[in-house]
VOSEZA-251343 format. One line per field, with one value per residue: residue number from 0; x, y, z of N, C-alpha, C, O, CB in turn. Coordinates in Angstrom, 3 decimals, padded with zeros to 6 digits. Last residue first. Glycine has a CB too. Layout:
<rs>
n c(NUM|...) .
nx c(X|...) .
ny c(Y|...) .
nz c(Z|...) .
cax c(X|...) .
cay c(Y|...) .
caz c(Z|...) .
cx c(X|...) .
cy c(Y|...) .
cz c(Z|...) .
ox c(X|...) .
oy c(Y|...) .
oz c(Z|...) .
cbx c(X|...) .
cby c(Y|...) .
cbz c(Z|...) .
</rs>
This chain:
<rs>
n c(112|111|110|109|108|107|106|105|104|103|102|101|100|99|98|97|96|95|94|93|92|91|90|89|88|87|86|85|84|83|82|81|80|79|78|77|76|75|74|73|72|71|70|69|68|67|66|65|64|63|62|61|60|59|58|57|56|55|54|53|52|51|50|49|48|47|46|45|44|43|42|41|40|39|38|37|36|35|34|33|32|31|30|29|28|27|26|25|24|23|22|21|20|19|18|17|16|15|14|13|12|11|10|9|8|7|6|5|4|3|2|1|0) .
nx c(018.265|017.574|015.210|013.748|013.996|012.211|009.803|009.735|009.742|006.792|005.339|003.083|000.238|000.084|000.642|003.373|003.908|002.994|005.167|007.314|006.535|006.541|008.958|010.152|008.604|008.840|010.231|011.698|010.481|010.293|008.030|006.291|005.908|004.263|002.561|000.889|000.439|-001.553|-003.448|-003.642|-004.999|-005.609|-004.572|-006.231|-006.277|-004.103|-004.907|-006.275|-004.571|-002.419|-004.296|-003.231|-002.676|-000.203|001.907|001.781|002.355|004.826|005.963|005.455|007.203|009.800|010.586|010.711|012.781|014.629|014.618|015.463|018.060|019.833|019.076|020.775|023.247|023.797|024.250|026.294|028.397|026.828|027.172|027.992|026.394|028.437|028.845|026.554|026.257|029.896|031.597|033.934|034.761|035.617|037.731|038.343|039.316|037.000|035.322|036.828|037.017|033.879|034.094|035.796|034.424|030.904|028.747|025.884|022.711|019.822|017.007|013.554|010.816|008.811|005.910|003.325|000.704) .
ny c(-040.814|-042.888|-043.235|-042.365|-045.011|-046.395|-045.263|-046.298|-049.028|-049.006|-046.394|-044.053|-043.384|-042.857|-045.041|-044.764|-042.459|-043.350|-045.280|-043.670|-042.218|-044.175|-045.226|-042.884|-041.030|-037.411|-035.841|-034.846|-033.964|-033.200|-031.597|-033.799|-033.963|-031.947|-031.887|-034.514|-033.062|-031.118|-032.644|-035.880|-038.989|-041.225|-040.182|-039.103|-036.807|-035.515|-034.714|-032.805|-031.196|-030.730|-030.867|-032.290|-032.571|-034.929|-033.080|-032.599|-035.248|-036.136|-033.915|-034.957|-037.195|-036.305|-034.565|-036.681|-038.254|-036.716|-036.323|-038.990|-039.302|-037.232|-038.590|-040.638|-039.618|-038.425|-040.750|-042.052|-040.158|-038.417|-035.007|-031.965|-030.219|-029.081|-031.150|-031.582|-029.423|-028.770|-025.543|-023.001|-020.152|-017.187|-015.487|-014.928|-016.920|-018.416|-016.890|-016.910|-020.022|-020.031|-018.698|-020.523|-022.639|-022.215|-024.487|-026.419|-025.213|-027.278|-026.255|-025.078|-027.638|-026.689|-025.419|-027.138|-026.522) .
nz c(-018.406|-017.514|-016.522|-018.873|-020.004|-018.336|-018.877|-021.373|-020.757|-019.285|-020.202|-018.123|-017.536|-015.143|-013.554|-014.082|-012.357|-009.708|-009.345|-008.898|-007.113|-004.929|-005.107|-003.756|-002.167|-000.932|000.496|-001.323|-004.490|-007.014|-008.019|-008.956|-006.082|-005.133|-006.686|-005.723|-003.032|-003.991|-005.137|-003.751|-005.072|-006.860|-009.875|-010.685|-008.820|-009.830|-012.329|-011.858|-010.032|-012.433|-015.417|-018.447|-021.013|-021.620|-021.108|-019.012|-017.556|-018.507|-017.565|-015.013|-014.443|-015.384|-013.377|-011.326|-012.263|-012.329|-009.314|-008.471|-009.569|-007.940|-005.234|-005.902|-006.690|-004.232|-003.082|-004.288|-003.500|-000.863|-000.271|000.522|-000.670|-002.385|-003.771|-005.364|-006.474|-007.200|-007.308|-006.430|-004.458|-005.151|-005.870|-008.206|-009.330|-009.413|-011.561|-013.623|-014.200|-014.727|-017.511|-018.872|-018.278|-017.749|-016.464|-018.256|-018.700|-018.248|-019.906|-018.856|-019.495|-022.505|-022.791|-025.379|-027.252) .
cax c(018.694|018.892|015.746|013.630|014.548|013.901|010.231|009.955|010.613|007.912|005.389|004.396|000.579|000.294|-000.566|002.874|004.075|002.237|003.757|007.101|007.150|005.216|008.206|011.029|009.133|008.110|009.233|012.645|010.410|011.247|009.338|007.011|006.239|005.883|002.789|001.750|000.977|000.177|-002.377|-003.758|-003.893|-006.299|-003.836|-006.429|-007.987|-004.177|-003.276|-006.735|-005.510|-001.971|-003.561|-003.846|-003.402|-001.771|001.220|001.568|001.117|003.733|006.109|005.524|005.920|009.059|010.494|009.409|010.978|014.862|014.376|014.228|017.026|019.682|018.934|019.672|022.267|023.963|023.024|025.085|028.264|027.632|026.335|028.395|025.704|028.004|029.801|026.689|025.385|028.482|031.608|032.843|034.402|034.996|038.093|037.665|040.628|037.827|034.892|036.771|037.781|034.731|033.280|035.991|035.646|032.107|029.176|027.420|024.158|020.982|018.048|014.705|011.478|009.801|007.174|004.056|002.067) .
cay c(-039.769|-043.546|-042.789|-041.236|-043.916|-046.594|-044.824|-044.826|-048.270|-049.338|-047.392|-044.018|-044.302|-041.482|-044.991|-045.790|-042.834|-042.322|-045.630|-044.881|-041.229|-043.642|-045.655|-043.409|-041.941|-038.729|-036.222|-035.719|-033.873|-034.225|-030.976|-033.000|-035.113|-032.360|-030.838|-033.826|-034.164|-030.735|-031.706|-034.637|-038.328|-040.827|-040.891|-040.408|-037.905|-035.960|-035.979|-033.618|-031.722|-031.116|-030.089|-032.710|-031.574|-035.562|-034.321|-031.638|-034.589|-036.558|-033.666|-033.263|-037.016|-036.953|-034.094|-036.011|-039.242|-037.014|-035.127|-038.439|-039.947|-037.385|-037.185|-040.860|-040.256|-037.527|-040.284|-042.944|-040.503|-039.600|-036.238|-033.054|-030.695|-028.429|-031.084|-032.685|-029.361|-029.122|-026.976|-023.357|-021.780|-018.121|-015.838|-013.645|-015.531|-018.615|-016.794|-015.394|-019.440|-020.560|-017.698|-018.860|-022.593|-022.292|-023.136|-026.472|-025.786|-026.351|-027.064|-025.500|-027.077|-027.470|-025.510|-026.497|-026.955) .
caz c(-019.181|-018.045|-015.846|-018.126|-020.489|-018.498|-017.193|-021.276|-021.420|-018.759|-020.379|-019.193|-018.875|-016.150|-013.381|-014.549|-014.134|-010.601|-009.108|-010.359|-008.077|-005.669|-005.540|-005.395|-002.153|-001.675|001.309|-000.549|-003.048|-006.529|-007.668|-009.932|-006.868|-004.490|-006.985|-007.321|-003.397|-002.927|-005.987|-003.882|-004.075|-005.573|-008.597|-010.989|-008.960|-008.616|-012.191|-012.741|-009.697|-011.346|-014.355|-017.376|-020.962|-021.386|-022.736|-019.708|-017.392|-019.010|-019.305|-014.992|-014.517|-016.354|-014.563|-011.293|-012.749|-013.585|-010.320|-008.139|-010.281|-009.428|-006.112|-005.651|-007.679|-005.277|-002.346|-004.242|-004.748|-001.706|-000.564|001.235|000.725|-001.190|-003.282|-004.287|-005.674|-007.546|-007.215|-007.358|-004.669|-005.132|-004.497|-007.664|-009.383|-008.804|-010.283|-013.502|-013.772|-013.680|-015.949|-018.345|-018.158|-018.813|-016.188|-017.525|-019.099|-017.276|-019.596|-019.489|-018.799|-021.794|-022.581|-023.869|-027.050) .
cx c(019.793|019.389|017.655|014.545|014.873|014.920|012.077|010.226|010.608|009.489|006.584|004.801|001.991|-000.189|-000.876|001.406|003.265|002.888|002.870|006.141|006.640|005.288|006.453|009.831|009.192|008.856|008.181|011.339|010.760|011.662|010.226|008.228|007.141|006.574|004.465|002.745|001.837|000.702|-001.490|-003.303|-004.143|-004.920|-004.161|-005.414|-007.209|-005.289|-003.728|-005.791|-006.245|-003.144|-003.004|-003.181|-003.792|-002.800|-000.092|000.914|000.641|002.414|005.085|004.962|005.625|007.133|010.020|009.380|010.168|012.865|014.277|014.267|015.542|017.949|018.350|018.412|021.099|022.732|023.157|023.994|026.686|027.668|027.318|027.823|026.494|027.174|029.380|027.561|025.292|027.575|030.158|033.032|033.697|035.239|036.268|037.588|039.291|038.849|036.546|036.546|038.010|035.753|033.972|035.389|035.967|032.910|030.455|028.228|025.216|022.417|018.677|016.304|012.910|010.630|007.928|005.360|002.547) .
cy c(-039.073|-042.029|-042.773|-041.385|-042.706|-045.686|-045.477|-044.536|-047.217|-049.079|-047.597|-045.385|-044.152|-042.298|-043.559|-045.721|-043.331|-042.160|-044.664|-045.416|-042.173|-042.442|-045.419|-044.308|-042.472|-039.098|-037.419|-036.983|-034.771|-034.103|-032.060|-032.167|-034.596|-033.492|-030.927|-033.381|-034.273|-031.722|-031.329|-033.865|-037.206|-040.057|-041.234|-041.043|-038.848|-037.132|-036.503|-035.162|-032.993|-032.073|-031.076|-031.496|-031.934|-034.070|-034.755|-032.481|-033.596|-036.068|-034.678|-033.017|-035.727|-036.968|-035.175|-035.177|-037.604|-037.625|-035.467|-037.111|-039.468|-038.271|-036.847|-039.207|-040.589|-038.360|-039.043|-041.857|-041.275|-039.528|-036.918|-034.556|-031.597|-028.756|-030.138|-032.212|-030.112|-028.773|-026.988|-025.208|-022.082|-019.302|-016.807|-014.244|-014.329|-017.476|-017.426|-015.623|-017.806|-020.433|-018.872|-018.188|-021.193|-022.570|-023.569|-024.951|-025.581|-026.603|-026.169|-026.372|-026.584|-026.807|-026.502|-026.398|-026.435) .
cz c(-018.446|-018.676|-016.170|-017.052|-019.963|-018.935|-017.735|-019.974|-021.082|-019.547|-019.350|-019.235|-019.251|-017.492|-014.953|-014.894|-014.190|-011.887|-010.248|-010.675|-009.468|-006.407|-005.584|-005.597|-003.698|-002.180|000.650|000.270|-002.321|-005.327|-006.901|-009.087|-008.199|-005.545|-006.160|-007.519|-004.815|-003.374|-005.208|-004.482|-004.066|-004.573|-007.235|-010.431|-009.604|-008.235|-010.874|-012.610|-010.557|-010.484|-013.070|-016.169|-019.738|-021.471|-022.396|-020.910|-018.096|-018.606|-019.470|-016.516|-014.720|-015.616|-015.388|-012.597|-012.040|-013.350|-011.375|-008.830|-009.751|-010.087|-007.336|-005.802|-007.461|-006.715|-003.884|-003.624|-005.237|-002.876|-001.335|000.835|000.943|000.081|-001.836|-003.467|-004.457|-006.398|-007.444|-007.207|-005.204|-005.068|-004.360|-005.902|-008.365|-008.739|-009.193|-011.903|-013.134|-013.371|-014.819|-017.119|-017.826|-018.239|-017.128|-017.685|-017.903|-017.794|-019.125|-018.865|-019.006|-020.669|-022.333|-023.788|-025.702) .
ox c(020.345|020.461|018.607|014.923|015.846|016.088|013.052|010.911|011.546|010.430|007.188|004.651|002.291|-000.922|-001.933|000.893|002.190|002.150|002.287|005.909|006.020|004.342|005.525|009.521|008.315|009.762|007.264|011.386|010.137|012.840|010.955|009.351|008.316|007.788|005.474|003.693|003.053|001.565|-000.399|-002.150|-005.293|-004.190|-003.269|-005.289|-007.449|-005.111|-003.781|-006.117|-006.699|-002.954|-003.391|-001.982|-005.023|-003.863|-000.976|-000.207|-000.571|001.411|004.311|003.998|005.542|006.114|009.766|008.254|008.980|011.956|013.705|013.070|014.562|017.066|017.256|017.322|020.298|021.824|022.128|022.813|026.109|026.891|028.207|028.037|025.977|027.090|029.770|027.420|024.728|027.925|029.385|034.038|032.557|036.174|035.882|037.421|039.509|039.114|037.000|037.158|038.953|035.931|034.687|035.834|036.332|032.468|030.924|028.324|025.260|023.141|018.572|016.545|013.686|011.084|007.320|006.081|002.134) .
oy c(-038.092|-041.875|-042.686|-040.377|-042.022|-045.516|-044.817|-043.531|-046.905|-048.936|-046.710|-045.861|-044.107|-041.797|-043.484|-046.093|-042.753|-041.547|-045.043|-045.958|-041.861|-041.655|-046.097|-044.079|-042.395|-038.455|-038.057|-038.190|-035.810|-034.106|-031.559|-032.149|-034.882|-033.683|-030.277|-033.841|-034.155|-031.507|-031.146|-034.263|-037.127|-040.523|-041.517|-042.267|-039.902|-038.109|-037.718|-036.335|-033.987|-033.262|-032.243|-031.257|-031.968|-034.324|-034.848|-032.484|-033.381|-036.415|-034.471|-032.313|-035.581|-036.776|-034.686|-034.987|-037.464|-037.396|-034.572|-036.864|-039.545|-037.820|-036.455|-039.029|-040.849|-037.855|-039.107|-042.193|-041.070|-038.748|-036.511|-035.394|-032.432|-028.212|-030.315|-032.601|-029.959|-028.014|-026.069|-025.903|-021.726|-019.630|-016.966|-013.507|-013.172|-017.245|-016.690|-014.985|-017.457|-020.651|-018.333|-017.504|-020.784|-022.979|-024.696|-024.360|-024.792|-027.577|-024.946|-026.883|-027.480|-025.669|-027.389|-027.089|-025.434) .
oz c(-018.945|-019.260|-015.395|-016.455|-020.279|-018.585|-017.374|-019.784|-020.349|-018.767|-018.748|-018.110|-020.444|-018.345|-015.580|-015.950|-014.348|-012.658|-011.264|-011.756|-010.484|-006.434|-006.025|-006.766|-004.559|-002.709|001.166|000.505|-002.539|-004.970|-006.044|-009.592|-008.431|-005.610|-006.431|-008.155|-004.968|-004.226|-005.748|-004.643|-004.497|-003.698|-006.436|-010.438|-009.014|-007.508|-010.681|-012.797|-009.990|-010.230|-013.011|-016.023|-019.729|-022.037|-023.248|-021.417|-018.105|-019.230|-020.405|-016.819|-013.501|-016.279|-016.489|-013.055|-012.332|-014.148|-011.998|-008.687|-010.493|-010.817|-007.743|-006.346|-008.359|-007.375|-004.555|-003.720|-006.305|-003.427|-002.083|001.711|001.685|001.182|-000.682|-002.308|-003.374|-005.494|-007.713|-007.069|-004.906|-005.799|-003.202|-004.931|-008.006|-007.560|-008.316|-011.046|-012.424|-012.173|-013.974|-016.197|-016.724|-017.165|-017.286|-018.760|-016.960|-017.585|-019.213|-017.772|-019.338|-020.784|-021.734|-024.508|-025.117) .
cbx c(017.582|018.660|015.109|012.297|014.009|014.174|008.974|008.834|010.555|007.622|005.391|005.777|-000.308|002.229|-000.893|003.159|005.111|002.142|003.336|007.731|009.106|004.136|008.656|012.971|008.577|007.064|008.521|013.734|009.389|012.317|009.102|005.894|004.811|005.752|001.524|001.367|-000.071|000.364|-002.861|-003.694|-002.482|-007.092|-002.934|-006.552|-009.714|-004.348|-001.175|-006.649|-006.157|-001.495|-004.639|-003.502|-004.324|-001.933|002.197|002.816|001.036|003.780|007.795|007.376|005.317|009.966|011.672|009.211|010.335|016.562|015.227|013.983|017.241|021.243|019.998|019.948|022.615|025.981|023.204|025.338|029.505|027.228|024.890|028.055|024.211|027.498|030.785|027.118|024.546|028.335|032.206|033.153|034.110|034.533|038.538|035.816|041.234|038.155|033.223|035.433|038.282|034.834|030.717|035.446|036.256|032.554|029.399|028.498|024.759|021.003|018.683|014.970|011.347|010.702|007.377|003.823|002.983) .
cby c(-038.870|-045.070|-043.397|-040.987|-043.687|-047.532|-046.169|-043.996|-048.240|-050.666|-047.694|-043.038|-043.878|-040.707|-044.598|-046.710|-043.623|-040.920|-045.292|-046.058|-040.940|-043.387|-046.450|-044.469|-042.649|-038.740|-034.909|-034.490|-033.659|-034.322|-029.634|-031.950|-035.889|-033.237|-029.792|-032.850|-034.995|-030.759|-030.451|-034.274|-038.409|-042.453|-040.283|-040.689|-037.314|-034.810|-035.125|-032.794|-030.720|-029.849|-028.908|-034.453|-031.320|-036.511|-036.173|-030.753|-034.198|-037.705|-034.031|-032.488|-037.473|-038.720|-033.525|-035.092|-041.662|-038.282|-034.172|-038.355|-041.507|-038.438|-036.767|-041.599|-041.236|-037.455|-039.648|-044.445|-041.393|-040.842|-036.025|-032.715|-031.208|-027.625|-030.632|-034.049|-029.495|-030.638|-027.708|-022.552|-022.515|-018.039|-014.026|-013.265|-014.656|-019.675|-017.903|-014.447|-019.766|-021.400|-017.660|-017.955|-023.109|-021.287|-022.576|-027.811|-024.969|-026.851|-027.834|-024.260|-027.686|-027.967|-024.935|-027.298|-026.466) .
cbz c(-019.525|-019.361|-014.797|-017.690|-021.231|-019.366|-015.308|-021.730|-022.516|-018.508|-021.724|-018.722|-020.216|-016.283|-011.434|-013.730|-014.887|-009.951|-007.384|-010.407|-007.828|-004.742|-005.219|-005.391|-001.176|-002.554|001.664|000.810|-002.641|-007.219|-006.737|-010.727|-007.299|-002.652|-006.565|-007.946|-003.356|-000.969|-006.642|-003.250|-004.332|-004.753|-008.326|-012.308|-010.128|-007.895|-011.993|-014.173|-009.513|-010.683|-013.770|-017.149|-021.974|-019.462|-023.068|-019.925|-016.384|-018.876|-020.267|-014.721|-013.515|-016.584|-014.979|-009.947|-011.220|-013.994|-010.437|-006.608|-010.124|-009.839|-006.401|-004.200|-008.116|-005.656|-000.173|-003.215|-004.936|-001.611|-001.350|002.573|000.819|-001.597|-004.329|-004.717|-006.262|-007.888|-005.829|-009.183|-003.894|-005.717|-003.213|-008.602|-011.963|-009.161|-010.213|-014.506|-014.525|-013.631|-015.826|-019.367|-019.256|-019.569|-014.408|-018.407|-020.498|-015.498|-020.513|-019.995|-018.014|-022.758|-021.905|-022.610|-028.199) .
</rs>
């Protein structure tokens, strides 16, 4: 069995307020780099397919390298892919599902999460 990566809860109300009375700025991730609404989602969806290729490689018992041969690509490669690297492209993120076996639903799902 494997981990799951974990989840990121939403900062409370309380500690967000403790931080603001403490002279913090609290905001998102988009807010700090300044990103669109459209570039924030674009974001968004490249972390949502490399965490899915990531859970389908664990499901499979496949290392990074093992993922990489049947992607003719490399484990750096992968290994940017799962971390939703700016430097790879939304469509060989969808490329290597596919090639993973995630159906075309389940890439819908992964990206509707």
């Amino acid at each position: 069995m494997h981990k799951k990566a974990p989840t990121i809860k939403p900062m409370s109300a309380q500690k967000r307020k403790r931080l603001v009375a403490a002279g913090w700025t609290v905001g998102s991730a988009a807010d700090f780099l300044g990103l669109s609404a459209e570039e924030a989602a674009v974001v968004e969806l490249r972390i949502a397919l490399g965490a899915a290729l990531k859970q389908r490689r664990l499901d499979l018992g496949l290392s990074q390298s093992a993922l990489a041969e049947e992607l003719r690509s490399s484990q750096s490669r992968v290994a940017k892919m799962e971390a939703a690297d700016p430097s790879v492209s939304l469509d060989l993120l969808i490329r290597a599902l596919l090639t993973a076996g995630v159906s075309r639903r389940a890439l819908g799902r992964a990206l509707s999460a």
